[in-house]
DSSP file (Angstrom, degrees, kcal/mol; ACC not computed):
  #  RESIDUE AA STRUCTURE BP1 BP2  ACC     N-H-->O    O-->H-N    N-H-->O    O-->H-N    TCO  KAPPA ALPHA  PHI   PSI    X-CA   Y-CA   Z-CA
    1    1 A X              0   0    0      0, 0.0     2,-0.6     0, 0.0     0, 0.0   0.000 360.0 360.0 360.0 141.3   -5.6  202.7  114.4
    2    2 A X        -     0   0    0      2,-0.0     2,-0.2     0, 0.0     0, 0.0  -0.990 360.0-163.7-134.5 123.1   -6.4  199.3  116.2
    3    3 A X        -     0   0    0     -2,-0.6     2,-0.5     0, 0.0     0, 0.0  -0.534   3.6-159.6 -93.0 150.9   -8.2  196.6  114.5
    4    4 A X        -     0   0    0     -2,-0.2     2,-0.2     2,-0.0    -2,-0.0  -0.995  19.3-111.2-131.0 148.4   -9.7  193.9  116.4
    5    5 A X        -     0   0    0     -2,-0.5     3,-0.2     1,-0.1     0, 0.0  -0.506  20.2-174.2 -78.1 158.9  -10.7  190.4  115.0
    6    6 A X  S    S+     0   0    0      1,-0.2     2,-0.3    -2,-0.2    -1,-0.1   0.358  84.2  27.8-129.0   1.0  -13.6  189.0  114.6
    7    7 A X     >  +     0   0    0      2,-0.1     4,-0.8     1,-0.0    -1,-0.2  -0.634  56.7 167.3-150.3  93.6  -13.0  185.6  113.5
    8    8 A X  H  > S+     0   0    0     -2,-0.3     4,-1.0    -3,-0.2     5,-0.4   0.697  73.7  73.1 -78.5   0.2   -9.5  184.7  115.1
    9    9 A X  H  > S+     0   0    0      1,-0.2     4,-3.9     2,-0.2     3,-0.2   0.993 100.2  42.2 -67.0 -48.4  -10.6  180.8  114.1
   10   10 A X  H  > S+     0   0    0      1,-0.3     4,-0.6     2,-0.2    -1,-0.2   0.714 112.1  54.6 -61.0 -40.3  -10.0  181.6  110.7
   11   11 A X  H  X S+     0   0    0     -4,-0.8     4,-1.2     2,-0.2    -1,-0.3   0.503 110.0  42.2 -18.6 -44.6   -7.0  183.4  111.4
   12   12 A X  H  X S+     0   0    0     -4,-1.0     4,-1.4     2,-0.2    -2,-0.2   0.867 111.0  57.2-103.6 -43.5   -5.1  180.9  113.3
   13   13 A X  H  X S+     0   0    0     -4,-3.9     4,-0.9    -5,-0.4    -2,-0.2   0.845 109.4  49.6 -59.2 -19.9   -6.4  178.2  110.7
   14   14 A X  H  X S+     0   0    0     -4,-0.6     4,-1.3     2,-0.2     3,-0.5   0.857 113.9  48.5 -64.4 -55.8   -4.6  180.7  107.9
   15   15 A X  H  X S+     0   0    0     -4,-1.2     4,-0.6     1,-0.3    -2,-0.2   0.558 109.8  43.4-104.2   3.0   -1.7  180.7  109.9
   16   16 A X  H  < S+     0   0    0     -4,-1.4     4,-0.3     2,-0.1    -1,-0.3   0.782 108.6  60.6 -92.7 -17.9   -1.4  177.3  110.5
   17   17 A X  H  X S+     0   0    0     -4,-0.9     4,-1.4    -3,-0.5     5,-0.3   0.680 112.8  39.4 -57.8 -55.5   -2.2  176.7  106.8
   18   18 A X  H  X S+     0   0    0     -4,-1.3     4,-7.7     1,-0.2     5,-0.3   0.962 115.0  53.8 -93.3 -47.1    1.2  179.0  105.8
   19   19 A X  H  < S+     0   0    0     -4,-0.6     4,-0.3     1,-0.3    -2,-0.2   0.579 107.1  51.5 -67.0 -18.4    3.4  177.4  108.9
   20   20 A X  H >> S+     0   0    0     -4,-0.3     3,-0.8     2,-0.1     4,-0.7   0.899 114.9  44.8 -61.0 -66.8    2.6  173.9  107.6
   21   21 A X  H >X S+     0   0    0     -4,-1.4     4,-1.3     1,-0.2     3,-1.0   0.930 109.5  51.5 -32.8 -59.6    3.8  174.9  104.1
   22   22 A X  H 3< S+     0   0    0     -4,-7.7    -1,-0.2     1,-0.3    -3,-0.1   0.846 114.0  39.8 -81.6   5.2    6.4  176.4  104.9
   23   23 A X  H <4 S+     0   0    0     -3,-0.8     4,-0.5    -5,-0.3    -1,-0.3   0.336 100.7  68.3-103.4   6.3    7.9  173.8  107.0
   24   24 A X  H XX S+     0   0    0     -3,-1.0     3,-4.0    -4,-0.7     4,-1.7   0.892 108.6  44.8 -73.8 -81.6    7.0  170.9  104.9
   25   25 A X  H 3X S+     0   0    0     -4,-1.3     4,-0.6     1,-0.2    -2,-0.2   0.234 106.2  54.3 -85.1  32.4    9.5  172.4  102.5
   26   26 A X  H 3> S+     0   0    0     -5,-0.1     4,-0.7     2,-0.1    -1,-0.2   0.662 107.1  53.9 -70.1 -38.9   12.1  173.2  104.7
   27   27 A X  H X4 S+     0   0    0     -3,-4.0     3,-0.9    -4,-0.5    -2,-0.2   0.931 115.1  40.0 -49.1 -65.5   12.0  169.6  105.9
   28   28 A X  H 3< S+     0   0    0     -4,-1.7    29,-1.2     1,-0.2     4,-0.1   0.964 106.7  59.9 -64.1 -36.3   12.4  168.3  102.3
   29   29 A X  H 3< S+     0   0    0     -4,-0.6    -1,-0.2    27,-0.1    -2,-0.2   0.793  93.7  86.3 -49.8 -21.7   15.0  171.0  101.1
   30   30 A X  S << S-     0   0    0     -3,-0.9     2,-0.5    -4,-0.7    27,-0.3  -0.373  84.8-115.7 -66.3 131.1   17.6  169.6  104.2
   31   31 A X        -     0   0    0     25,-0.2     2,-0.7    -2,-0.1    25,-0.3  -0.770  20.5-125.4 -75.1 128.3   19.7  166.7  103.3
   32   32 A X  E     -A   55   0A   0     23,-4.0    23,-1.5    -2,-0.5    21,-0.1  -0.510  15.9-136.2 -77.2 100.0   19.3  163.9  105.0
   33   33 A X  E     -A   54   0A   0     -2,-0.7     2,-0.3    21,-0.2   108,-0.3  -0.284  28.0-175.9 -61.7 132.3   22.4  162.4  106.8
   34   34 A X  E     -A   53   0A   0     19,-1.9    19,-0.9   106,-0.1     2,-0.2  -0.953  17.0-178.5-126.5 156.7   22.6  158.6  106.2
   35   35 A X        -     0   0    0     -2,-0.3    17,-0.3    17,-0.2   102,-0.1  -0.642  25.3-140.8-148.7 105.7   25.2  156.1  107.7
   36   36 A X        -     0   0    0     -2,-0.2    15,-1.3   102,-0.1   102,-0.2  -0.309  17.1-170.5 -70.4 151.9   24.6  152.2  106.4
   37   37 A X  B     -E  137   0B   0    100,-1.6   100,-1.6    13,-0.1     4,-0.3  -0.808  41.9-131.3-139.6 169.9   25.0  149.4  108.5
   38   38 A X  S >  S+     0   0    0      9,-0.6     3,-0.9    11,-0.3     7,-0.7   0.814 112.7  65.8 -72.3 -16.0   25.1  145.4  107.9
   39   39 A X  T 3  S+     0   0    0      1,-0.3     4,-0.1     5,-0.2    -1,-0.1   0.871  94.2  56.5 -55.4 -44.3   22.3  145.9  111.1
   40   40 A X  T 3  S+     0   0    0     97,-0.3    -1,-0.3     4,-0.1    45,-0.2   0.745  81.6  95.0 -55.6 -36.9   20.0  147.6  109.1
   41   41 A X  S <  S-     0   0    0     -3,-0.9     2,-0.6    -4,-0.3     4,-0.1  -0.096  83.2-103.1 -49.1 155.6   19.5  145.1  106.4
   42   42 A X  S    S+     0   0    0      1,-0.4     2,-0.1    91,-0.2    -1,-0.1  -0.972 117.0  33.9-128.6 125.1   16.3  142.8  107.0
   43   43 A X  S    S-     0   0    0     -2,-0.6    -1,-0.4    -4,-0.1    -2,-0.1   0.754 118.0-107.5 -86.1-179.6   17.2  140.4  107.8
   44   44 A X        -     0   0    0     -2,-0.1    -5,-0.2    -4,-0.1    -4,-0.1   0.224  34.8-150.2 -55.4 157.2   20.1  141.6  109.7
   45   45 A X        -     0   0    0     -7,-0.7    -5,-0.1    -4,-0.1    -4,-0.1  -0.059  13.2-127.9-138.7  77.4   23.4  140.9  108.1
   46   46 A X        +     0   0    0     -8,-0.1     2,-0.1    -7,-0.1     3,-0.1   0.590  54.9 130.6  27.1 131.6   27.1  140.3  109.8
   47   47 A X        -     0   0    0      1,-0.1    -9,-0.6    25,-0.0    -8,-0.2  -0.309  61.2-148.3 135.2 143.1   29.9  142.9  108.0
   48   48 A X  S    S+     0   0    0     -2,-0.1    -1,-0.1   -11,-0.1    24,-0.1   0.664  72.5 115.3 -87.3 -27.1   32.4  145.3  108.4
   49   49 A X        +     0   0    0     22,-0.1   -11,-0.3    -3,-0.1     2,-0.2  -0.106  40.1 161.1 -32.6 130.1   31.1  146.8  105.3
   50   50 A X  B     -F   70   0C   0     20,-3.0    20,-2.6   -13,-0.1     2,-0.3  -0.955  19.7-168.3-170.0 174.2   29.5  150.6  105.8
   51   51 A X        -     0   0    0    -15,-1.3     2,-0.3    -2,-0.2    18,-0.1  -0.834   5.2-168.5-148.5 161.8   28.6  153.7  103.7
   52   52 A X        +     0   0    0     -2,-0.3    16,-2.2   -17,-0.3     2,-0.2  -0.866  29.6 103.3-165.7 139.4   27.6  157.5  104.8
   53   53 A X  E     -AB  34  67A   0    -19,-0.9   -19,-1.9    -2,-0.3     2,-0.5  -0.940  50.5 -93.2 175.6-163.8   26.2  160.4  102.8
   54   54 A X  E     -AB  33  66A   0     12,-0.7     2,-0.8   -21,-0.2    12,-0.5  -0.954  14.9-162.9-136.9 145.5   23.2  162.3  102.1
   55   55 A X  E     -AB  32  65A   0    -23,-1.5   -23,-4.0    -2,-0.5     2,-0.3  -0.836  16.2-142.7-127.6 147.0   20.7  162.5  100.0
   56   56 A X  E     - B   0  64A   0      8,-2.0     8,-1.6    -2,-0.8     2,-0.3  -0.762  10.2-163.1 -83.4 141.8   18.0  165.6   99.1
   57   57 A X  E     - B   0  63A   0    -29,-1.2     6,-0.2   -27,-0.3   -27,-0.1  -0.811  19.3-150.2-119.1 119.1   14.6  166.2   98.3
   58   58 A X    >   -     0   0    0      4,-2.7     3,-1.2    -2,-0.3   -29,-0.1   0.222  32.4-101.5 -82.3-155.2   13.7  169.3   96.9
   59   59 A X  T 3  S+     0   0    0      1,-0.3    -1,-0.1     2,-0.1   -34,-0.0   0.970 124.3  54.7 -70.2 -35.3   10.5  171.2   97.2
   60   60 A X  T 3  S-     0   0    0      1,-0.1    -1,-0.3     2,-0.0    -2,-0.2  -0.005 127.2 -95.6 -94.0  41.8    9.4  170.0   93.6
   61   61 A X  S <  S+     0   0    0     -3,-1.2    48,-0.4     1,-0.2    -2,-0.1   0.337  76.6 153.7  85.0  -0.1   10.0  165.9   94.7
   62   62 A X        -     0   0    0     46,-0.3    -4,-2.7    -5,-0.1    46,-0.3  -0.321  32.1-153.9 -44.5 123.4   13.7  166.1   93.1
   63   63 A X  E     +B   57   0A   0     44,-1.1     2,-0.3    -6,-0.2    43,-0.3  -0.659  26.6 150.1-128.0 144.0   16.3  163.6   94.6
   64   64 A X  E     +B   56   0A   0     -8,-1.6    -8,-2.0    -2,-0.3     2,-0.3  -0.954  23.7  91.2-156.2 166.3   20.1  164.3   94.5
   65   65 A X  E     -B   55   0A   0     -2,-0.3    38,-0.8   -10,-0.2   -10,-0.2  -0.892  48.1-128.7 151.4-143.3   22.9  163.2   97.1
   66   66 A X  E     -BC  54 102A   0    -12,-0.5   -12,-0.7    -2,-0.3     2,-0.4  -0.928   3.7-123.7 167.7 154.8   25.4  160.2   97.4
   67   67 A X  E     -BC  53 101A   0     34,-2.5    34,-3.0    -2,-0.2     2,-0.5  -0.989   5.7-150.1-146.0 129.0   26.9  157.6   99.2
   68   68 A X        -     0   0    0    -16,-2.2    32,-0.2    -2,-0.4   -16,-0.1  -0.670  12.0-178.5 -73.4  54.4   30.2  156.2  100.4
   69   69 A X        -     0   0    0     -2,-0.5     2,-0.3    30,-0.3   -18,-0.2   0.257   4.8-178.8-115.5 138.0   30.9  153.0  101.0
   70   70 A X  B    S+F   50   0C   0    -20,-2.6   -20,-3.0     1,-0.2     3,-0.1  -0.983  76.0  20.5-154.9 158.2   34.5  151.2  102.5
   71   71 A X  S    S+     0   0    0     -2,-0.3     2,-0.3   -22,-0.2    -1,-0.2   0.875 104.1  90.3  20.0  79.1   35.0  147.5  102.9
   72   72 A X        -     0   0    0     -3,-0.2     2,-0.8   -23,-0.1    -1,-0.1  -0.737  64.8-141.3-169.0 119.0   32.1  146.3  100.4
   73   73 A X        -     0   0    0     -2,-0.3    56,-0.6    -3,-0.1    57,-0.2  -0.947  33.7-154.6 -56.0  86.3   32.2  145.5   96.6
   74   74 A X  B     +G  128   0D   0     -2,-0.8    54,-0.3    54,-0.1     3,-0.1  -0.197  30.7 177.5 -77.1 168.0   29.3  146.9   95.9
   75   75 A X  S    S+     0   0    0     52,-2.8     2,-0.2     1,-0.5    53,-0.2   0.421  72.6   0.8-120.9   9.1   27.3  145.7   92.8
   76   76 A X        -     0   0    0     51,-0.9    -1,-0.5    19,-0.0     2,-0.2  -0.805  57.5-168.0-162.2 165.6   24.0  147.7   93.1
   77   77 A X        -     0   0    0     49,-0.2    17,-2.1    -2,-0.2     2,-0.7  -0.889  14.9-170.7-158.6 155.9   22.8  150.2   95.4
   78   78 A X  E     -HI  93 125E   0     47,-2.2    47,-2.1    15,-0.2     2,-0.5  -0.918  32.7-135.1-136.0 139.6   19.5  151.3   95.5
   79   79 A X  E     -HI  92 124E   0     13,-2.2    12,-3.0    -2,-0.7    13,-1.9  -0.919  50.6-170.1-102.5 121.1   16.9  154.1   97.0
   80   80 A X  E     -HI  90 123E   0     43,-2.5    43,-4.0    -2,-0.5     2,-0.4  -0.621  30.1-115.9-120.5 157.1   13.8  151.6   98.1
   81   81 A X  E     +HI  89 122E   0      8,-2.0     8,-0.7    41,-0.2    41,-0.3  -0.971  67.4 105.5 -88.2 109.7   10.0  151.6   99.3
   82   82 A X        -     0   0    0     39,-1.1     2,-0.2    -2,-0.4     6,-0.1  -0.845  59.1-121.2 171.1 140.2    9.9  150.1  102.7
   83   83 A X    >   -     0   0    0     -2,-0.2     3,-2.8     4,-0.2     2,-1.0  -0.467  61.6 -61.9 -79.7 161.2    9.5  150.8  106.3
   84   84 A X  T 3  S+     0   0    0      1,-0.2     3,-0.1    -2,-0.2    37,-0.0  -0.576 121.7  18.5 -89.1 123.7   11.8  150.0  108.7
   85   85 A X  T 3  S+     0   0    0     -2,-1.0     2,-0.4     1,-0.4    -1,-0.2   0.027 103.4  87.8  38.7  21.0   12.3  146.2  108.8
   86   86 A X  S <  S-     0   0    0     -3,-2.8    -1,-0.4   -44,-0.0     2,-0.1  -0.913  75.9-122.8-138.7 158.4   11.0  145.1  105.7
   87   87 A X        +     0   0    0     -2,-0.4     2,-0.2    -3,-0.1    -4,-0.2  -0.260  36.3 178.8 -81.9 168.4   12.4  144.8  102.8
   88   88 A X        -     0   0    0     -6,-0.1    -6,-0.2    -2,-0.1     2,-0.1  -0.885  31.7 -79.4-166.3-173.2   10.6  147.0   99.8
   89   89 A X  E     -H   81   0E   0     -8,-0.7    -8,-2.0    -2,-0.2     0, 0.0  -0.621  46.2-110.0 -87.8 162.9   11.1  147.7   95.7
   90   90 A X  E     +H   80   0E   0    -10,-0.2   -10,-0.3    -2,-0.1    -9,-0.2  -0.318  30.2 178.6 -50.3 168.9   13.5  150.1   94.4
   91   91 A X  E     +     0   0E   0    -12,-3.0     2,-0.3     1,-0.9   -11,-0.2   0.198  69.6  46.2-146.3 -14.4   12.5  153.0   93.0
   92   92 A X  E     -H   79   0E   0    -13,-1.9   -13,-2.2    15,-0.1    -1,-0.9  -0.960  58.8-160.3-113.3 155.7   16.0  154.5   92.3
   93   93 A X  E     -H   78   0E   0     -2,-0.3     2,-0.4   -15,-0.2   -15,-0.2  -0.832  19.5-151.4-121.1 132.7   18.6  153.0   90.9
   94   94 A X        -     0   0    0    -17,-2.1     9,-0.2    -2,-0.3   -17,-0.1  -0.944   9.9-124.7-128.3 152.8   22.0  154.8   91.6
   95   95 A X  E     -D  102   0A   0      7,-2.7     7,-2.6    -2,-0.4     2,-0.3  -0.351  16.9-139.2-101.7 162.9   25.1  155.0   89.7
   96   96 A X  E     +D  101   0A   0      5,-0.2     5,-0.2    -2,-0.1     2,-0.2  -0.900  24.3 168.3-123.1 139.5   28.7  154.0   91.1
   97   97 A X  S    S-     0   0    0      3,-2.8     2,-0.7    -2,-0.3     3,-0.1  -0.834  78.4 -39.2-140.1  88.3   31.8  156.0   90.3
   98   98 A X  S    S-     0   0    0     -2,-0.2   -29,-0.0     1,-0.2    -2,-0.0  -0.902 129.2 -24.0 104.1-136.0   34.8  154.4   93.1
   99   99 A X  S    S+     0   0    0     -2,-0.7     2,-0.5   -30,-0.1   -30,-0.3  -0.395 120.2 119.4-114.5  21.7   33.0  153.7   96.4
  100  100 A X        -     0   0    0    -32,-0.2    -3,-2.8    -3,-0.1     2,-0.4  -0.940  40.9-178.5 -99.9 119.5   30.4  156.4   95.4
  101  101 A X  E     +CD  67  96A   0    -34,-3.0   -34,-2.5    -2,-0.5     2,-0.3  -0.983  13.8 175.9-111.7 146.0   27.1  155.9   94.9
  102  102 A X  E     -CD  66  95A   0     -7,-2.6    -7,-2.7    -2,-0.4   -36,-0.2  -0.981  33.2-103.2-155.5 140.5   25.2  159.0   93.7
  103  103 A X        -     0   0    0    -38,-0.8    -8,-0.2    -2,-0.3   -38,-0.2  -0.130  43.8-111.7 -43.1 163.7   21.6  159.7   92.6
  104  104 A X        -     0   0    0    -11,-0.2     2,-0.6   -40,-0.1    -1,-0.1  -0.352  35.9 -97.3 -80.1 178.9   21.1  160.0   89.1
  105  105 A X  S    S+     0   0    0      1,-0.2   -41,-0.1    -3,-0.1     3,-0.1  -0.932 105.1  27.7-106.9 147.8   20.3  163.3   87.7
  106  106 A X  S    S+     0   0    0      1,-0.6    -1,-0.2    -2,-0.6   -43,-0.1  -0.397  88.7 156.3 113.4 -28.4   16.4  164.4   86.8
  107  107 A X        +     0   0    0    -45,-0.2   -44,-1.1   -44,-0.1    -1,-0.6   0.059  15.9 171.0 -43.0 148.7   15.7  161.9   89.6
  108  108 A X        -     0   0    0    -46,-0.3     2,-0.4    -3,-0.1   -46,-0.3  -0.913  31.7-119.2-155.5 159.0   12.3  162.5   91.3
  109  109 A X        -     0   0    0    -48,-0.4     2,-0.1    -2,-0.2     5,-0.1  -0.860  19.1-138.7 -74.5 110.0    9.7  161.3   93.7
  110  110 A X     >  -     0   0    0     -2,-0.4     4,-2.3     1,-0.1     5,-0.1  -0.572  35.7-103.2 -83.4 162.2    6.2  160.5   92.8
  111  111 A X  H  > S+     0   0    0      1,-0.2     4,-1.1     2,-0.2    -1,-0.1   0.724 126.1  52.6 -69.3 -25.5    3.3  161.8   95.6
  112  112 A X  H >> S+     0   0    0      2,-0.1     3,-2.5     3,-0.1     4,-1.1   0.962 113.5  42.3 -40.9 -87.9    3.1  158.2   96.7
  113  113 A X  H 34 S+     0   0    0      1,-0.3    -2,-0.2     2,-0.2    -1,-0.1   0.652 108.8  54.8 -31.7 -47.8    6.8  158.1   97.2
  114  114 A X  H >X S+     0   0    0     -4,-2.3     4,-4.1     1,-0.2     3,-1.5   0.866 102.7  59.1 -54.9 -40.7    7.2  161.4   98.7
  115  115 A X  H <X S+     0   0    0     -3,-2.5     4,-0.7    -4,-1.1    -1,-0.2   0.749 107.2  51.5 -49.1 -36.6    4.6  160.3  101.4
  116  116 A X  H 3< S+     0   0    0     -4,-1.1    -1,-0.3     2,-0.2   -34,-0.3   0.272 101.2  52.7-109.0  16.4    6.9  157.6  102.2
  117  117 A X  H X4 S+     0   0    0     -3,-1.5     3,-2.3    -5,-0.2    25,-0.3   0.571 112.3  51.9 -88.3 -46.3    9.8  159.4  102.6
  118  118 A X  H 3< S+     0   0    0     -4,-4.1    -2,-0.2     1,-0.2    -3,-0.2   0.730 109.8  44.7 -76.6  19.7    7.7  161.5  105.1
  119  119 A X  T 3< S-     0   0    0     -4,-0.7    -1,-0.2    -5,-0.2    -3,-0.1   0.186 126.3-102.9-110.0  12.8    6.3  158.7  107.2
  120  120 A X  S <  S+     0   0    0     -3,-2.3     2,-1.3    -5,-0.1    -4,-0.1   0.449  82.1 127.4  78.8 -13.0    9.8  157.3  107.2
  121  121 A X        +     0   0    0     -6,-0.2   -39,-1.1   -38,-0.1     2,-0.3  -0.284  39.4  88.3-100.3  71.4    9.6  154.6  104.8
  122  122 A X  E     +I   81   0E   0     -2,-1.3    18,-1.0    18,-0.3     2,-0.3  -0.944  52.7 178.3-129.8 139.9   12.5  155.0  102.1
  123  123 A X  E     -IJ  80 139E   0    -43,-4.0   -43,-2.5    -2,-0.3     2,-0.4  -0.979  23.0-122.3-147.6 160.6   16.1  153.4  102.9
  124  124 A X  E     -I   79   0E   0     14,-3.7    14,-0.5    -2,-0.3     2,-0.3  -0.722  27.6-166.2 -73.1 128.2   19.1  153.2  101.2
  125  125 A X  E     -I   78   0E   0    -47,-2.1   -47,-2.2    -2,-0.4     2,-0.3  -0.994  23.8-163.8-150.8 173.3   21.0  150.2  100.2
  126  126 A X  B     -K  136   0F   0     10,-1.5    10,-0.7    -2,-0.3     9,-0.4  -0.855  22.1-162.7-157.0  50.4   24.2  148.7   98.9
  127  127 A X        -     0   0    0     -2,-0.3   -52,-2.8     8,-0.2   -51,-0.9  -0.508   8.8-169.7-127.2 132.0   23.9  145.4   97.6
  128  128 A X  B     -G   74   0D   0      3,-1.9     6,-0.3   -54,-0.3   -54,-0.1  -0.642  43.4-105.1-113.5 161.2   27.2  142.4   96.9
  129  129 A X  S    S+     0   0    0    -56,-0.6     3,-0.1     1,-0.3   -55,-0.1   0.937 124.7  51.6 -53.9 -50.7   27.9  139.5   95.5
  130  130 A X  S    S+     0   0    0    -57,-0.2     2,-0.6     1,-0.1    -1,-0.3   0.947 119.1  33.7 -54.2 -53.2   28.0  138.1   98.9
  131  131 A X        -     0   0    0      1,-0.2    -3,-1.9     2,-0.0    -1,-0.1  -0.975  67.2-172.6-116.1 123.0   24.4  139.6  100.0
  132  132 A X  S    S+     0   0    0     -2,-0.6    -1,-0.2    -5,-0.2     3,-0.2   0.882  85.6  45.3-113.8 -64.5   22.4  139.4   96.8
  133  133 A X  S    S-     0   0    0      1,-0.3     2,-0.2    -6,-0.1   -91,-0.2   0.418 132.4 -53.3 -78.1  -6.9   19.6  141.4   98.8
  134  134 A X        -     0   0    0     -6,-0.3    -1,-0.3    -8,-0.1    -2,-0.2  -0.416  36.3-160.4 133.2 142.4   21.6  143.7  100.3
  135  135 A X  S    S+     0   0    0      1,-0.5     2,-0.3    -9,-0.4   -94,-0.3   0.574  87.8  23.7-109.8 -52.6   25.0  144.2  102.7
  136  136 A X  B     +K  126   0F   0    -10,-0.7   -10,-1.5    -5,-0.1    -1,-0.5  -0.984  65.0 166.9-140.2 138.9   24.4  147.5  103.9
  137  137 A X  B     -E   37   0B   0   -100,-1.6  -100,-1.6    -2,-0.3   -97,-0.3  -0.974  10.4-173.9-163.9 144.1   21.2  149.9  104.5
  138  138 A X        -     0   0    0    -14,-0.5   -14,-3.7    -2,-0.2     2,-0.4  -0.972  27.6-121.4-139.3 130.4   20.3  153.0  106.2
  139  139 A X  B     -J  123   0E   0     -2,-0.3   -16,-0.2   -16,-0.2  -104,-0.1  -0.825  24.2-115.1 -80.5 136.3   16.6  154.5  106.5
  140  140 A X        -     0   0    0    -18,-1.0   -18,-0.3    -2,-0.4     2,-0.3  -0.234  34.5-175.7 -37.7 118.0   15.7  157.8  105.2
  141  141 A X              0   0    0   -108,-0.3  -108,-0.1     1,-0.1    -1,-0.1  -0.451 360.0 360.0-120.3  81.1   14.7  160.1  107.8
  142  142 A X              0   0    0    -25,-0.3  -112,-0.1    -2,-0.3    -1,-0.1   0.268 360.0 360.0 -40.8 360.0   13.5  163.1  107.2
């Protein structure tokens, strides 16, 4: 038997409707490869200091990952609200074990937040004695 439609608008909005979805939370479930730089910092900052890792966000706003750091004594590191070249608040704080920094666990996003990890404005950072405000910072990109 062969059906024909009769309102393929409605159809293709339905199927753009599931294809949104389901790629939204494909997006978030990937980890996001980071690698901090002193360049990234605003303003810019001079140092041999740098970090790589990745951080998550799962489909229900959940945050998990970690970060690595060599030539830096860190004394903070933080996941911030900010686009890239301003500066912005934390909104996690993450804890250091070594030259590891790692999310906490139960960490989560709020629907503000989440929006501004997808529009790009969430970063990472690192913060020393020497640079109070930050040494090293990488933005999130989803």
């Amino acid at each position: 038997m062969i059906t024909t439609l009769r309102k393929p608008g409605i159809a293709l909005a339905a199927a753009t409707l599931v294809t949104s979805i389901f790629v939204s939370g494909v997006v978030l479930a990937a980890p996001i490869k980071i690698n901090l730089t002193g360049a990234e910092e605003v303003p810019p900052v001079q140092t041999s200091a740098k970090g790589s890792g990745s951080i998550t966000v799962g489909d229900d706003k959940s945050v998990s990952g970690s970060v690595k750091t060599s030539g830096i004594k860190g004394t903070m590191a933080h996941i911030h609200q900010g686009a890239k070249g301003e500066n912005g608040p934390p909104i996690i704080t993450l804890t250091k074990s070594g030259d590891e920094w790692a999310v906490p666990p139960g960490s989560k996003l709020t629907d503000e937040q989440l929006k501004s990890l997808k529009d790009g404005h969430l970063y990472v950072n690192v913060h020393s004695d020497a640079h109070k405000g930050g040494e090293i910072r990488a933005q999130l990109k989803p």
